[in-house]
MITI-954116 format. One record per residue (C-alpha): residue number from 0; residue in three letters; chain; x, z, y. Coordinates in steps of 0.5 Angstrom, whole numbers, plus 500, padded with zeros to 3 digits. Last residue first. Layout:
N
[atom NUM,"ALA","A",[X,Z,Y]]
...
! end
This chain:
431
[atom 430,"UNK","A",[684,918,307]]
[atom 429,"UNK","A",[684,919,299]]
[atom 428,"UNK","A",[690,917,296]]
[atom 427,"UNK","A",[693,912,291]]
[atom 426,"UNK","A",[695,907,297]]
[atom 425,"UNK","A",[700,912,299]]
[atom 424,"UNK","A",[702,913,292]]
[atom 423,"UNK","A",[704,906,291]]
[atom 422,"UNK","A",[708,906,297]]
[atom 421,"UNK","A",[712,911,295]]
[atom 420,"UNK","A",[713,909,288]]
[atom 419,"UNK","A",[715,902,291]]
[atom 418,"UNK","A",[720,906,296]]
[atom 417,"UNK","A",[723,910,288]]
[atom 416,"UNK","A",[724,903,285]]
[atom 415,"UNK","A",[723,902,279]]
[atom 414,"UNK","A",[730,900,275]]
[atom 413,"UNK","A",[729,905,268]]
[atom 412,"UNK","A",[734,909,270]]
[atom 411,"UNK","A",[730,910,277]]
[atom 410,"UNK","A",[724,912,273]]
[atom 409,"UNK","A",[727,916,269]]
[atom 408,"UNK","A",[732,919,275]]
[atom 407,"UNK","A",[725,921,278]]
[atom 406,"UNK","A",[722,925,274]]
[atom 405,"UNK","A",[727,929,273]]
[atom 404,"UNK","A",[727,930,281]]
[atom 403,"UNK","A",[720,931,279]]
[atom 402,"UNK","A",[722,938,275]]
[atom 401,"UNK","A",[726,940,279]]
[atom 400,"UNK","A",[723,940,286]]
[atom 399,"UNK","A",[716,943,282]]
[atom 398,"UNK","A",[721,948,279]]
[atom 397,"UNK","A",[724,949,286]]
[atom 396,"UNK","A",[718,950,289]]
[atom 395,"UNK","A",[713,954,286]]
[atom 394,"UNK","A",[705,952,288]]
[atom 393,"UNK","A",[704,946,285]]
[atom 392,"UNK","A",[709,946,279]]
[atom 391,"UNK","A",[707,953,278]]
[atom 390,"UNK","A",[700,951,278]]
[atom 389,"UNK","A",[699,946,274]]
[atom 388,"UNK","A",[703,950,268]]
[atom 387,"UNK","A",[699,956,269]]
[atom 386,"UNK","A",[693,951,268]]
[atom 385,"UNK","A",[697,949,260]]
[atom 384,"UNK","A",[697,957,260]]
[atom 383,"UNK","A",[690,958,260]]
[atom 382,"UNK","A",[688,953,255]]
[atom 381,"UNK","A",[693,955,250]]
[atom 380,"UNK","A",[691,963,251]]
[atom 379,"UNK","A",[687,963,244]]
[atom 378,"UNK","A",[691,958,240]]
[atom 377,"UNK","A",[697,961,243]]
[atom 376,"UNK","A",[696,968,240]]
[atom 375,"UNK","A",[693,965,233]]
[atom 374,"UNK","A",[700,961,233]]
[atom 373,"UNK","A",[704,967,235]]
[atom 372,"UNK","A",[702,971,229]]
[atom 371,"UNK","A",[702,966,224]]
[atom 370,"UNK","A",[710,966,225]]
[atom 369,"UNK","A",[713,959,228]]
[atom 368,"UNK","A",[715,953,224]]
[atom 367,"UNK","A",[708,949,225]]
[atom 366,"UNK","A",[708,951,233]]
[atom 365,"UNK","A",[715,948,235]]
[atom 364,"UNK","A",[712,941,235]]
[atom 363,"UNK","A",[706,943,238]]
[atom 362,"UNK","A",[710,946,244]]
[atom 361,"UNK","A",[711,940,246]]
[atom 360,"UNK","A",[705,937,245]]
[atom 359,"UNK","A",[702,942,250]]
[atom 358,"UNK","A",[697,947,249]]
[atom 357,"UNK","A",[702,952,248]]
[atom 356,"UNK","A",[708,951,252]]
[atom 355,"UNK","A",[714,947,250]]
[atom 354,"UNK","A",[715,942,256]]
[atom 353,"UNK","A",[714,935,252]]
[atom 352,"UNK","A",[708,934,254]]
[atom 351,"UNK","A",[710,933,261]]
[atom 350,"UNK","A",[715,930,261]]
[atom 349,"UNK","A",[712,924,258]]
[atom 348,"UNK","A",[705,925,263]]
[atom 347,"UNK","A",[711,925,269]]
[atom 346,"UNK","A",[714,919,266]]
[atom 345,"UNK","A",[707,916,265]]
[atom 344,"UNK","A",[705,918,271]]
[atom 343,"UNK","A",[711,914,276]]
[atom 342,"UNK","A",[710,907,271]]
[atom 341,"UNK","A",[703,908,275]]
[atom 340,"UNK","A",[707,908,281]]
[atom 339,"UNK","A",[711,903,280]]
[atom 338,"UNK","A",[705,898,278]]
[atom 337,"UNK","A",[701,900,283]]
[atom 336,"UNK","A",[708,898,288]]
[atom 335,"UNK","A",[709,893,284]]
[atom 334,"UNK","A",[702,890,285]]
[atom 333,"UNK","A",[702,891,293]]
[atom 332,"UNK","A",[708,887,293]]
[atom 331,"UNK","A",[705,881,290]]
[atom 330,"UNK","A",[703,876,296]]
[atom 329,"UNK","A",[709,879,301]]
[atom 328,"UNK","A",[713,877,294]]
[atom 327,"UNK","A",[717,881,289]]
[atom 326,"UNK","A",[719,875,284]]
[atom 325,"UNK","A",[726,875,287]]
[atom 324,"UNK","A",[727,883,286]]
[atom 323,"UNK","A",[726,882,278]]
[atom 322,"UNK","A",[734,880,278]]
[atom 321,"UNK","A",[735,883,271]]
[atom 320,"UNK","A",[729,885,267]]
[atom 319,"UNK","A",[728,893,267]]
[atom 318,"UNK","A",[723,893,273]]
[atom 317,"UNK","A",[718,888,268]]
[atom 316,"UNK","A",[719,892,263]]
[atom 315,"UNK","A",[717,899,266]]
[atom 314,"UNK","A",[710,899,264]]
[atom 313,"UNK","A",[711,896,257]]
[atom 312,"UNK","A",[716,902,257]]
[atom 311,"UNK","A",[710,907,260]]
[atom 310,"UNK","A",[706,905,255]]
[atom 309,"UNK","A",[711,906,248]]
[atom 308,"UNK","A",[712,913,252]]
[atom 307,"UNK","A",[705,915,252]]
[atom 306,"UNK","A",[704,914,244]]
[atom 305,"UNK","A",[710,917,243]]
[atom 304,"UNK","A",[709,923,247]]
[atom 303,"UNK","A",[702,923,242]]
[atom 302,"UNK","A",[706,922,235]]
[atom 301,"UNK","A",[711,927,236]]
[atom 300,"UNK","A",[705,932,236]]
[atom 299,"UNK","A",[703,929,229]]
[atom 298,"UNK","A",[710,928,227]]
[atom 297,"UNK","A",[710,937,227]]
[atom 296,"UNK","A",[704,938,223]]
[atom 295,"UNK","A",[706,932,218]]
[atom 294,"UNK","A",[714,936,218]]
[atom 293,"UNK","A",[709,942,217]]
[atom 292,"UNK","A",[707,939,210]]
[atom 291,"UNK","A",[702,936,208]]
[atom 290,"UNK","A",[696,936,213]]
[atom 289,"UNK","A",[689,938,211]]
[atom 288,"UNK","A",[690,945,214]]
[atom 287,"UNK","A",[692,943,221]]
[atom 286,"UNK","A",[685,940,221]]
[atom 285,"UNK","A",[686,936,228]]
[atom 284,"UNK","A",[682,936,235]]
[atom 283,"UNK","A",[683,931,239]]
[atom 282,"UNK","A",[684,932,246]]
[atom 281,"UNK","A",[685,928,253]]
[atom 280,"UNK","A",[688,929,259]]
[atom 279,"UNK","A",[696,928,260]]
[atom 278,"UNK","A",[696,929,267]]
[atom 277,"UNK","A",[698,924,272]]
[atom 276,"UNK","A",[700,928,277]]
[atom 275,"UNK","A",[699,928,285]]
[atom 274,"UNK","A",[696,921,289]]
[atom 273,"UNK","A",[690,926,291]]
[atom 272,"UNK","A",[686,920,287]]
[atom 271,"UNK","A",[690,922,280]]
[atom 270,"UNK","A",[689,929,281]]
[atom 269,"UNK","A",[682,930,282]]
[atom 268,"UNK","A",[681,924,277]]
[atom 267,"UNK","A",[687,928,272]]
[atom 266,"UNK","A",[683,936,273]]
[atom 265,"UNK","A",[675,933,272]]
[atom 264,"UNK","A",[675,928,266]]
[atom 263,"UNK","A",[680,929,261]]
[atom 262,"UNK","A",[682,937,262]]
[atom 261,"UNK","A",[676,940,264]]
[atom 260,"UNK","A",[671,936,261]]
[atom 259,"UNK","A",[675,936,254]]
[atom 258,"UNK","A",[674,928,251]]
[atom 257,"UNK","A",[678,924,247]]
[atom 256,"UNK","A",[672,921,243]]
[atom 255,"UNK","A",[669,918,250]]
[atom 254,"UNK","A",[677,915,251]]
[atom 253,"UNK","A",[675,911,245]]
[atom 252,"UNK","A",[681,908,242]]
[atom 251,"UNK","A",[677,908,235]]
[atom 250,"UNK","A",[681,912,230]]
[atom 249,"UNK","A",[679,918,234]]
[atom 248,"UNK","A",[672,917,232]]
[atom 247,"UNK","A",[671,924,229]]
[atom 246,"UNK","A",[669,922,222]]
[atom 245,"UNK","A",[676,918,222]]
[atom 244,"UNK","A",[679,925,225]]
[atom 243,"UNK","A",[677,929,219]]
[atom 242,"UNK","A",[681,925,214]]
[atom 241,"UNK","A",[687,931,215]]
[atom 240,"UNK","A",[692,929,211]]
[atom 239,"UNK","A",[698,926,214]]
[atom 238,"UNK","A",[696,919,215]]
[atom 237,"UNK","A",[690,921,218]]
[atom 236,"UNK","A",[694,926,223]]
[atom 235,"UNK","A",[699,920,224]]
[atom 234,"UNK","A",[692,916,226]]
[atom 233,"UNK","A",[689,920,231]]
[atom 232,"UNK","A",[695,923,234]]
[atom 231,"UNK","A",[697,916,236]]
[atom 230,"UNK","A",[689,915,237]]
[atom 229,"UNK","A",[690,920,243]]
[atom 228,"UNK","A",[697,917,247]]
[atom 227,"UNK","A",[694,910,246]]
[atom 226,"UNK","A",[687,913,249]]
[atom 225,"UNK","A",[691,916,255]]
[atom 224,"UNK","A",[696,910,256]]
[atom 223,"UNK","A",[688,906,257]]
[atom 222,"UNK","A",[686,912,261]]
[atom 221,"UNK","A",[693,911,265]]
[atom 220,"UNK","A",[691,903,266]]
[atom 219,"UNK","A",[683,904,268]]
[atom 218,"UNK","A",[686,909,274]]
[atom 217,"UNK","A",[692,905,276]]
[atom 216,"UNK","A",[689,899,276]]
[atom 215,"UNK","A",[682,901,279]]
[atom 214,"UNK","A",[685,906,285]]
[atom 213,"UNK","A",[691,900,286]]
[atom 212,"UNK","A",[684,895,287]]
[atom 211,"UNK","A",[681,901,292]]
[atom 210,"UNK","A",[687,901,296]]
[atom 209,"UNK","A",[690,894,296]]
[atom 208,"UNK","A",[682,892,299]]
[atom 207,"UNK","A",[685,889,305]]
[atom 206,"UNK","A",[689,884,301]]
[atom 205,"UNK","A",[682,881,299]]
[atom 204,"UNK","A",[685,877,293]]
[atom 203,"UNK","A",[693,878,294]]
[atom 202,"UNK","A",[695,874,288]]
[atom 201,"UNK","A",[698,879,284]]
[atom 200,"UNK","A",[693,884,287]]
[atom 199,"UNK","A",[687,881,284]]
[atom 198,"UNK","A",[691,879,278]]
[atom 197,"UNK","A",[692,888,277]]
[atom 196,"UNK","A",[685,889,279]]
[atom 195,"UNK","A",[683,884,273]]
[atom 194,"UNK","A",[688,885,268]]
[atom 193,"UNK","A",[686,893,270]]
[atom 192,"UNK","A",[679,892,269]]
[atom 191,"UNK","A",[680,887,262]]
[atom 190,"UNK","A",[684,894,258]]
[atom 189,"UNK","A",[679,899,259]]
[atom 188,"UNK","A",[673,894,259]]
[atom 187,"UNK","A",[676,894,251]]
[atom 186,"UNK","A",[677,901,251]]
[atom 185,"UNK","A",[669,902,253]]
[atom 184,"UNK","A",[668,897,247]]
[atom 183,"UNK","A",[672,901,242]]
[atom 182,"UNK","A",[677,899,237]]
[atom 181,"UNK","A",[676,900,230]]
[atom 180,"UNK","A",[681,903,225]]
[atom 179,"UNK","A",[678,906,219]]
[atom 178,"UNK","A",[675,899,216]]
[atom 177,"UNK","A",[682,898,211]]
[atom 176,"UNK","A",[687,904,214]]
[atom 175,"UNK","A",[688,906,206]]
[atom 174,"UNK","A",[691,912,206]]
[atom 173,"UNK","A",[698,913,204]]
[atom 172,"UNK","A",[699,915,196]]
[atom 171,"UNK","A",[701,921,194]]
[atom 170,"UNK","A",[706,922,189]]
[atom 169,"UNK","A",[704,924,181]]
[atom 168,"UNK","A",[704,917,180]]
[atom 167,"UNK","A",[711,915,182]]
[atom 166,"UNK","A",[712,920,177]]
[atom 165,"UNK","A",[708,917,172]]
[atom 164,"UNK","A",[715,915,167]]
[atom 163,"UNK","A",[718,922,166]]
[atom 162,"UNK","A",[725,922,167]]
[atom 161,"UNK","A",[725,924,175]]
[atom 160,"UNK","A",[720,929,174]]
[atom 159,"UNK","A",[724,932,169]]
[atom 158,"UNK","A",[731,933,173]]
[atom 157,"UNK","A",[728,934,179]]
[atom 156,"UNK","A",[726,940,175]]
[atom 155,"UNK","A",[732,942,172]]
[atom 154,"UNK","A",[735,942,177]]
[atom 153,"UNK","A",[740,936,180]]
[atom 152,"UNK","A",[747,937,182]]
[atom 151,"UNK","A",[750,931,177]]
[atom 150,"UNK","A",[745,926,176]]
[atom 149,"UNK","A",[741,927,169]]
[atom 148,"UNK","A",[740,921,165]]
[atom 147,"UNK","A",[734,921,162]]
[atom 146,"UNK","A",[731,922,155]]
[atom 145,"UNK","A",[725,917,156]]
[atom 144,"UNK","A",[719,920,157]]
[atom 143,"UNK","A",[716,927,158]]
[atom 142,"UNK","A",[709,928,160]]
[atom 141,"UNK","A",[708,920,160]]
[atom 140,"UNK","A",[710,919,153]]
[atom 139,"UNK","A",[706,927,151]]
[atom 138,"UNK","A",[700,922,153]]
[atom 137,"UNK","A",[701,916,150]]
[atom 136,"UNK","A",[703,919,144]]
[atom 135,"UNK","A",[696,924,143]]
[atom 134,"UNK","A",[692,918,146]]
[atom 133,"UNK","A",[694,914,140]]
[atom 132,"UNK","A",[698,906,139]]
[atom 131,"UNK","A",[699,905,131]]
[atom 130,"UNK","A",[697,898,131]]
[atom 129,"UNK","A",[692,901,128]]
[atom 128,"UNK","A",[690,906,134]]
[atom 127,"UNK","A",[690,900,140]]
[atom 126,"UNK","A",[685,896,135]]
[atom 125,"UNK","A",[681,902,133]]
[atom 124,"UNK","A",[681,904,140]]
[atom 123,"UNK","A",[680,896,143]]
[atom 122,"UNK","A",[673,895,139]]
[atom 121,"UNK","A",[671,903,139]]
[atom 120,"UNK","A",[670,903,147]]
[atom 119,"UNK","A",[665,910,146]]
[atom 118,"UNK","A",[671,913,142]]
[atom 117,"UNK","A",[676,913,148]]
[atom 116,"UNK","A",[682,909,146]]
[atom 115,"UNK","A",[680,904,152]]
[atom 114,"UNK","A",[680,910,156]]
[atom 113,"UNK","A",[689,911,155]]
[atom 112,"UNK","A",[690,904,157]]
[atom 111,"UNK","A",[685,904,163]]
[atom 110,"UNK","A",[690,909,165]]
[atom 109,"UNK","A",[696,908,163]]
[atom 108,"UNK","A",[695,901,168]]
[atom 107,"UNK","A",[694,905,173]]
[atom 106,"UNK","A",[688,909,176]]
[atom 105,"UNK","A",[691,913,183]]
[atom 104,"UNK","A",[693,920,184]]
[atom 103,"UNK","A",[695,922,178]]
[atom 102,"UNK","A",[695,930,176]]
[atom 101,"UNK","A",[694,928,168]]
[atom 100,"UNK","A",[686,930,168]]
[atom 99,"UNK","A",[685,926,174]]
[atom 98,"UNK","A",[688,920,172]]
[atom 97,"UNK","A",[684,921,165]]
[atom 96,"UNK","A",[678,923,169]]
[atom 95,"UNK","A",[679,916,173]]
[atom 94,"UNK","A",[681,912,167]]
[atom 93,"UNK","A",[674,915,163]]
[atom 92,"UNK","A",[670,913,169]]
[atom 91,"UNK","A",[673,905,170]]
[atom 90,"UNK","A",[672,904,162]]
[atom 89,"UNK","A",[665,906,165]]
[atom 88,"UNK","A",[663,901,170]]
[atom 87,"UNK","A",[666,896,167]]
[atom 86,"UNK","A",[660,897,162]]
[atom 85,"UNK","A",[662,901,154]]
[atom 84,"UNK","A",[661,894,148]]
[atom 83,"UNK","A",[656,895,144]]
[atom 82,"UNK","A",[660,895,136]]
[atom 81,"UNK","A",[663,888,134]]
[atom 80,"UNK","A",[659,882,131]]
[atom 79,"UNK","A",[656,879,138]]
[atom 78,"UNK","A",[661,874,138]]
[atom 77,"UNK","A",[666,877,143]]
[atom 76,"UNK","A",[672,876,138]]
[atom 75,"UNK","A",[675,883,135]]
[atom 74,"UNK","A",[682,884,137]]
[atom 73,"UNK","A",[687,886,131]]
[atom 72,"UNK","A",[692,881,134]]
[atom 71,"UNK","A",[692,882,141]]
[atom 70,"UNK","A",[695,889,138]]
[atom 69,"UNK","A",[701,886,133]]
[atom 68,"UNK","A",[702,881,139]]
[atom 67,"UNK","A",[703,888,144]]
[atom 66,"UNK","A",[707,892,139]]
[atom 65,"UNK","A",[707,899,139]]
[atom 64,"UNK","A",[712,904,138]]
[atom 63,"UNK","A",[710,909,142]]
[atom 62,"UNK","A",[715,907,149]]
[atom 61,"UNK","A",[713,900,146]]
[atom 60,"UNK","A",[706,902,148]]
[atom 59,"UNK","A",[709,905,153]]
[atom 58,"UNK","A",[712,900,157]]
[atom 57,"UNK","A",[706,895,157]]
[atom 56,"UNK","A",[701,902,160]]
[atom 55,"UNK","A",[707,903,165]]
[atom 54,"UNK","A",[707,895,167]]
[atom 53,"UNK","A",[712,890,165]]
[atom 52,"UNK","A",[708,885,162]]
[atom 51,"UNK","A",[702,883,164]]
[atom 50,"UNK","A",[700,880,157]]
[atom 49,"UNK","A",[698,886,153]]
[atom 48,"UNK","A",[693,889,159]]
[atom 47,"UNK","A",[689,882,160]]
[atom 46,"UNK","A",[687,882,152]]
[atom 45,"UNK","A",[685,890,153]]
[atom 44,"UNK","A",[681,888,160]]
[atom 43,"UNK","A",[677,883,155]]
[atom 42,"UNK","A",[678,888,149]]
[atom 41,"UNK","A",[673,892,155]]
[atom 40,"UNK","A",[668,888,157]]
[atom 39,"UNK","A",[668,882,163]]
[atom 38,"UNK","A",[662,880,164]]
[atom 37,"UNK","A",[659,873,165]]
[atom 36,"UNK","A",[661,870,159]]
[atom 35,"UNK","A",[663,865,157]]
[atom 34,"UNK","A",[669,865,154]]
[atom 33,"UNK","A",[674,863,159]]
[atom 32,"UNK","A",[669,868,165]]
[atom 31,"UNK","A",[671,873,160]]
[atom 30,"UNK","A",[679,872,161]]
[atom 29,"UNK","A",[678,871,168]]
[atom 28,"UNK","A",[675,878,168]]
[atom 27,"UNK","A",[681,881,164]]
[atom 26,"UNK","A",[684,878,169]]
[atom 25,"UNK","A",[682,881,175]]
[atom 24,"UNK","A",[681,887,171]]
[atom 23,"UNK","A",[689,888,170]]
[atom 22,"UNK","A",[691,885,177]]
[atom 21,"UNK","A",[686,891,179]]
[atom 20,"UNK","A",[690,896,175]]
[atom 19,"UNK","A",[698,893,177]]
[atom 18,"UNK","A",[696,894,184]]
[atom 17,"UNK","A",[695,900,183]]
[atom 16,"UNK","A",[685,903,183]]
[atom 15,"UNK","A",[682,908,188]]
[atom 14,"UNK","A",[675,909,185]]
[atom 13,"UNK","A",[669,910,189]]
[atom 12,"UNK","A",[667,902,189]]
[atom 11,"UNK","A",[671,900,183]]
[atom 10,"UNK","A",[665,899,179]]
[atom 9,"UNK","A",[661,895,185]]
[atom 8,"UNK","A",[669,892,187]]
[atom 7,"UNK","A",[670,889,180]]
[atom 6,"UNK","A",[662,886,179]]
[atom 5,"UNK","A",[663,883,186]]
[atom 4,"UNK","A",[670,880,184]]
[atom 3,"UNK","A",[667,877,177]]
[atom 2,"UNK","A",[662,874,180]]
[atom 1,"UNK","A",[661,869,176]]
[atom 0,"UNK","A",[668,868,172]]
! end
């Protein structure tokens, strides 16, 4: 019909709607636009609920002993001699206050089923109603269903939620991530100067600038895995609840978003231009208490290593193919030894984060299990702790020694040799 997807979309514009209910309007305004008309009504979105068979509302109508020709039968024609009809708009309403009431998540089919009983839609509620369809059997269906069968060992709750027919309703359903997810121009600019500096050392373009070109490579790729890192707990975190982090912009791979000034910009460039430590840099904040269950607290700090681990593969690929020393050249050698290095970081970001101290990822999967007593007291000394940890690597040499001999027999498993990291390194550094 005339615009019949705009209209569904302005009255279903805050109303999150099943598959099967807007297949259901969408023919119903298909129906409409067959008689002429511009607007699709409600014994309009009834005619299309009896033919989409299979649906919760077609399975119970005849769960109540409804019969859906015997319905369409009872069905007033659209001339003008039927009572006024309720807007789109409104069936949408009443279906939504009916999900609601039922614990449903979404509008489905038995929704918009159970509004066109509403008595403000009196054309579909007296045809549903003589054909011996009522709003008190529907509802008491979709409470208790059909007699189940009961697997052997399950309680009697498993046992009555898995007979009643809305169960799948009663799940919450993933977010959309339509409009959500955005990238950012800074990250975009992220991306083309480290192409640009990695093709300026691959083909040897002012040799004499190897440093400040490894500098730029090294610098804009591991902003670049720092960005992955933080939208990777950025959108676990939204999957898991907590919606905040789309109004924070941590959706939109920004590093201008992930930002604490100690942390993300002062300690990793200071590190990174001494040819030191790749820190894991960045933060983003997450409401803890939007998230479903501490499994989604956990996987939102998994998420993060995850993010860095996915960058140091792509990293690593090259040194992982065999036989990848022929394509070292005298012209391209100052791009793998940058290429190593920053692979060289991204372990270390890894390892890293995963070492259980509060304000690290590592702890962070362990915080959600912890008694209430220990997560307040580490909120308050993360901070502290995550610069006590920089310090003992730097200062006490045996876990410093440990910890980059642990560095090293990754980068090595992944077949980038330890020279090029040195000669990496080397360029990295401030002379």
């Amino acid at each position: 019909m005339p615009d019949a997807t705009a209209e569904l979309e302005l009255a279903a514009a805050d109303i999150p709607l099943t598959r099967a209910a807007r297949e259901i309007l969408e023919r119903g305004g298909a129906i409409a636009s067959a008689r002429g008309s511009a607007h699709a009504e409600p014994i309009d979105v009834l005619a299309a609920t009896l033919q989409s068979r299979g649906t919760l509302a077609d399975l119970a109508i005849q769960a109540v002993g409804g019969d859906p020709e015997a319905i369409g039968a009872q069905l007033p024609s659209a001339d003008g001699s039927a009572p006024r009809p309720i807007p789109l708009r409104q069936l949408l309403v009443n279906a939504n206050r009916e999900a609601q009431v039922l614990g449903h998540y979404q509008v489905d089919s038995i929704h918009l089923l159970l509004a066109m009983l509403y008595s403000d839609s009196p054309a579909t509620s007296a045809a549903l109603q003589k054909a011996g369809v009522t709003l008190y059997d529907l509802r008491r269906h979709l409470q208790t269903g059909a007699k189940p069968d009961f697997a052997p060992g399950e309680s009697d709750r498993s046992q009555s939620l898995r007979s009643r027919p809305d169960a799948a309703l009663r799940r919450r359903p993933w977010p959309s991530l339509r409009g959500v997810l955005t990238v950012s121009p800074v990250f975009l600019a992220l991306v083309g100067g480290t192409a640009v500096s990695g093709a300026m050392l691959w083909f040897g373009i002012l040799p004499g600038l190897a440093g400040p070109l490894t500098i730029v490579f090294v610098t804009a790729g591991w902003i670049t895995s720092v960005c992955v890192h933080e939208f990777a707990h950025a959108l676990v975190a939204y999957l898991g609840g907590d919606r905040g982090v789309a109004a924070s912009g941590y959706l939109t791979l920004d590093p201008l978003r992930y930002t604490n000034v100690l942390l993300s910009l002062i300690l990793p460039i200071a590190f990174l231009l001494l040819g030191g430590i790749g820190l894991p840099g960045g933060a983003v904040y997450i409401n803890h208490s939007a998230l479903r269950s501490r499994g989604w607290d956990s996987a939102v700090s998994v998420a993060g290593p995850a993010g860095t681990l996915l960058c140091g593969l792509l990293v690593a690929a090259p040194f992982m193919v065999p036989g990848h020393d022929a394509w070292i050249t005298g012209t391209n050698l100052a791009f793998f030894e940058a290429l190593a290095f920053l692979g060289f970081i991204e372990a270390i970001a890894l390892l890293l984060n995963l070492v259980p101290v509060p304000g690290l990822d590592g702890f962070g999967i362990l915080r959600p299990w912890l008694p209430h007593s220990i997560q307040d007291l580490a909120a308050r000394f993360g901070q502290t702790a995550i610069i006590a940890v920089f310090v003992v690597l730097w200062y006490v040499a045996p876990i410093r020694d440990g910890f980059f001999q642990s560095v090293f027999q990754i980068t090595t498993t992944v077949g980038i040799d330890p020279a090029l990291i040195y000669y990496g390194q080397f360029h990295m550094r401030l002379h």
